[in-house]
N, C-alpha and C positions, 0 to 999 in steps of 0.2 A: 393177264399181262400187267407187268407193274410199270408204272409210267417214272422215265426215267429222268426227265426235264420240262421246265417250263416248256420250249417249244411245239409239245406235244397236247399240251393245253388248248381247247381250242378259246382265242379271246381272250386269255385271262386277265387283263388291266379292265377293259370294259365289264368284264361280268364283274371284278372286285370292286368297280365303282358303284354298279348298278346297285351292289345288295348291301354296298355302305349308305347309298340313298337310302334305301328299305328301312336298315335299321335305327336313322335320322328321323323320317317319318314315324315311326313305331314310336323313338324316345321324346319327341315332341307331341304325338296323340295320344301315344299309351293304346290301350287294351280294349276292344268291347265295339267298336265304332263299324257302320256297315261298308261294305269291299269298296263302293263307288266313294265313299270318303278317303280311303287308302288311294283310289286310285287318282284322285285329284291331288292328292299333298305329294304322292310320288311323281306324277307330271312336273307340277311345280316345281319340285326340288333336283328332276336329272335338267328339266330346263335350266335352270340356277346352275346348273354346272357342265351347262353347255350343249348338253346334247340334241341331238334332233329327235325328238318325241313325234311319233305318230298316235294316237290314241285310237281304238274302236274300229280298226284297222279291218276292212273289208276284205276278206278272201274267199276269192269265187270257186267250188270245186267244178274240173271240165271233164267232158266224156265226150271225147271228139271233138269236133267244136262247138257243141254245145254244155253251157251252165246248168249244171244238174243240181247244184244245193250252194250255201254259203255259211260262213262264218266269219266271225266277229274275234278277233284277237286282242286284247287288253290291249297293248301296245306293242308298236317297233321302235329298238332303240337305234339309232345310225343305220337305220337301213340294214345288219347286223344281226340283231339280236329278236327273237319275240318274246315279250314278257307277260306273264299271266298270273295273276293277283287269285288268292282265297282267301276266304278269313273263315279258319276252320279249324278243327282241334289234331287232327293230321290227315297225309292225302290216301286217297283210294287207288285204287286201279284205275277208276272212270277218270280220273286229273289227269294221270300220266297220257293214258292214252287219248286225251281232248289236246293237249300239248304235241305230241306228236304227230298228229291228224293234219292241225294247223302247221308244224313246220315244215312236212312232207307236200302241205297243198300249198304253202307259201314259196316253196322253197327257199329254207333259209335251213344253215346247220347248226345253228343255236339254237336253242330256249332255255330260259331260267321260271319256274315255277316257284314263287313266291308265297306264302302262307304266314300272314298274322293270327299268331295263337297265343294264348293268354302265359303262355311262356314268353313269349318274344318273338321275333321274324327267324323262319326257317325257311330254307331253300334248299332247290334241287336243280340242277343241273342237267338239262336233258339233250342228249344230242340227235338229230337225224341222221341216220345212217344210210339213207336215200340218196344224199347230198351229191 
């Protein structure tokens, strides 16, 4: 299906912010530095432009009513978005689907999966379809 307009986009001014903070971060640390260094300069700089940063974001998964496991999601941005930091040379299967996991158990219908690589910052766009 070929997408015919912005409105079909889901979020697109917040994800186009989020991954021009990404590549701000990148151009002021550059290359090589470990993920929780990324992930502290990119807090700092969506803050700096306003947003509500959740960091290390607790998601409990439930089976009935009870909490059978948890995870830990880099950040939520506005309540919105969850965002997930590597610093890798490109992603696997096992990224998408940790990304996915988290949006399905957060319910949220965004994610952007972020990756500093000795190229530059690459992203990916992932949607739940759970939502």
């Amino acid at each position: 299906m070929q997408i015919e307009s912005a409105k079909e986009i889901v979020l697109p001014d917040l994800s186009y912010k989020i991954i021009g903070a990404a590549f701000e971060v990148f151009n002021e640390l550059g290359w090589g530095l470990p993920e929780k260094d990324y992930q502290i300069a990119l807090s700092k700089e969506l803050k700096e432009l306003g947003f509500n940063v959740k960091r290390e974001v607790y998601i409990p998964l439930k089976y009935k009513t009870s909490n059978i496991s948890r995870y830990f999601a880099d950040f939520v941005v506005d309540d919105k978005i969850l965002l997930e930091i590597k610093v890798v040379s490109r992603l696997g299967y096992f990224h998408a689907r940790q990304i996915l996991t988290y949006l399905r158990t957060a319910n949220l219908r965004l994610g952007i999966l972020l990756y500093f690589t000795q190229e530059g910052v690459k992203y990916r766009r992932v949607l739940n379809s759970h939502y």
